[in-house]
N, C-alpha and C positions, 0 to 999 in steps of 0.2 A: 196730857196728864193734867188732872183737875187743879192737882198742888199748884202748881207752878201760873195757872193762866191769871193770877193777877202779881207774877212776880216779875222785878227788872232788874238785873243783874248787872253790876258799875264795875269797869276794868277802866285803868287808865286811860285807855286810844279804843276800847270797844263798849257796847251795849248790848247786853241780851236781853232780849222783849218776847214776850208769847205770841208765838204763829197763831196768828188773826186772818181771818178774813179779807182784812183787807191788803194784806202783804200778796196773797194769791198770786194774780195777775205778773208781778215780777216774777215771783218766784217761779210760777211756770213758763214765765219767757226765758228764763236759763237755764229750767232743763228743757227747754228743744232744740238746746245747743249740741251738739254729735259730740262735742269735744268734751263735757260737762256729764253725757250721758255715758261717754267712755271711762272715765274717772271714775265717776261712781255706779258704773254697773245699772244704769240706772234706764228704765224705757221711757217714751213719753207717754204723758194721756193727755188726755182731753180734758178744757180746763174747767168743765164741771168733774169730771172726774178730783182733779185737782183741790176743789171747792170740799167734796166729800171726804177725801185724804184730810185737806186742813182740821176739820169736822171729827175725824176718828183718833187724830193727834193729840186732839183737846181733851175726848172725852175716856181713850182708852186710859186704861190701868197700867199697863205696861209701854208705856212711848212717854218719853220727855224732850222736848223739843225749844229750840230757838232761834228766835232769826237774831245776827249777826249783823249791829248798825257801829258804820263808823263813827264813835263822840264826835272828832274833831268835824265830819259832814253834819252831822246831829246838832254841835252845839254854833252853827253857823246857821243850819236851814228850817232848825225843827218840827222837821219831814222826813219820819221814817223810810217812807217808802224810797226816797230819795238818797237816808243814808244808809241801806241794805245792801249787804256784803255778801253775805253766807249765811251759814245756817249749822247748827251744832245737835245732834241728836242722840239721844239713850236709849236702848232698851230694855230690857227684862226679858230676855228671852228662855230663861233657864228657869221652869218652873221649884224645880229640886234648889233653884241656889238664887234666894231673892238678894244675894249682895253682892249679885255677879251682875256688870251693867254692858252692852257693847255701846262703846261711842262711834256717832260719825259725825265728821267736820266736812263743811265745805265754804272755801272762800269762791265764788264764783266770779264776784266781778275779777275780771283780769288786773286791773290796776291796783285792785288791793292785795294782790299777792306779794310772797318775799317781803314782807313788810311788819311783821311779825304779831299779824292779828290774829293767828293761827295758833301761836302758842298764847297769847294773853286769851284765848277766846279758851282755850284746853287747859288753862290753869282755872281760870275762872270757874268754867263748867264743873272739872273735874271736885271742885272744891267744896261747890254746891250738891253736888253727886254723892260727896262723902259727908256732907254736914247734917245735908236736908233730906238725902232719902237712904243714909245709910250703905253705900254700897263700898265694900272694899275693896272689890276685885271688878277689873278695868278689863276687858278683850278689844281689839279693833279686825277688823276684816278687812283688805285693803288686796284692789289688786296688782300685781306684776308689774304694770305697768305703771305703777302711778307713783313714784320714784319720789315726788316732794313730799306727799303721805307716811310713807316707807321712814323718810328720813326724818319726819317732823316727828314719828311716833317712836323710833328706837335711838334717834341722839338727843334730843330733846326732854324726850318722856321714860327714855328707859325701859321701854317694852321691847320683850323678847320675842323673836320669830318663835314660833310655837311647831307652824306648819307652811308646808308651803305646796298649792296645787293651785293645778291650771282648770279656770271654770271648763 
């Protein structure tokens, strides 16, 4: 999304930075992790493939996106690349309902999990979500299996099961 790719979003313990280019290369070494791709439903490609995903992130209308740096790595290295976590993303999927957004989070590096960059990162986003592109209503998709999702999004955030099916 065009808005956002010169915006940096300040959380106490996190940073959100626009999925660049040069973040790729990481980002695609964590999803061809099985355990990472089971989480988030997610296949691997190939990382020109990858390259052109970044590419489509930037420019679509409906996709808002961020990579996920730790401050505290950030303000010790000031090397993004180095303090990449995860990644936070919107979309606009509901042409009839532009204030309907789905988010998805993902803390990938393992050590930064349970450590609660996950809600600073979903407070943060969320906030930007509802300041900067208007959106009032929040859905997540998450699945079965992914049980620290489950729990970060209905104790933490107060979101309602709506539905629940096996892909």
């Amino acid at each position: 999304m065009h808005i956002n790719s010169n915006t940096v979003l300040l959380g106490r313990t996190i940073l959100l930075v626009p999925y660049g280019k040069h973040h790729v290369k990481k980002y695609h070494t964590w999803m061809e992790n099985e355990e990472i791709q089971e989480l988030t439903a997610s296949l691997p490609l190939s990382i020109d493939k990858e390259y052109e995903m970044q590419q489509t992130w930037l420019n679509d209308k409906d996709k808002c996106t961020f990579i996920i740096l730790s401050k505290e790595l950030f303000d010790r290295t000031h090397d993004e690349i180095e303090s990449m976590i995860g990644d936070v993303n919107l979309f606009l999927n509901d042409p009839d309902d532009v204030h309907c957004g789905e988010i998805e989070i993902m803390i990938a590096e393992v050590s930064a999990r349970h450590k609660g960059y996950g809600i600073e990162t979903l407070y943060t986003f969320i906030r930007y979500a509802i300041e900067t592109l208007k959106i009032t209503r929040f859905i997540v998709k998450i699945g079965l299996k992914n049980l620290p999702s489950i729990a970060l999004f209905t104790t933490k955030f107060n979101f309602l099961t709506v539905t629940k099916k096996m892909n």
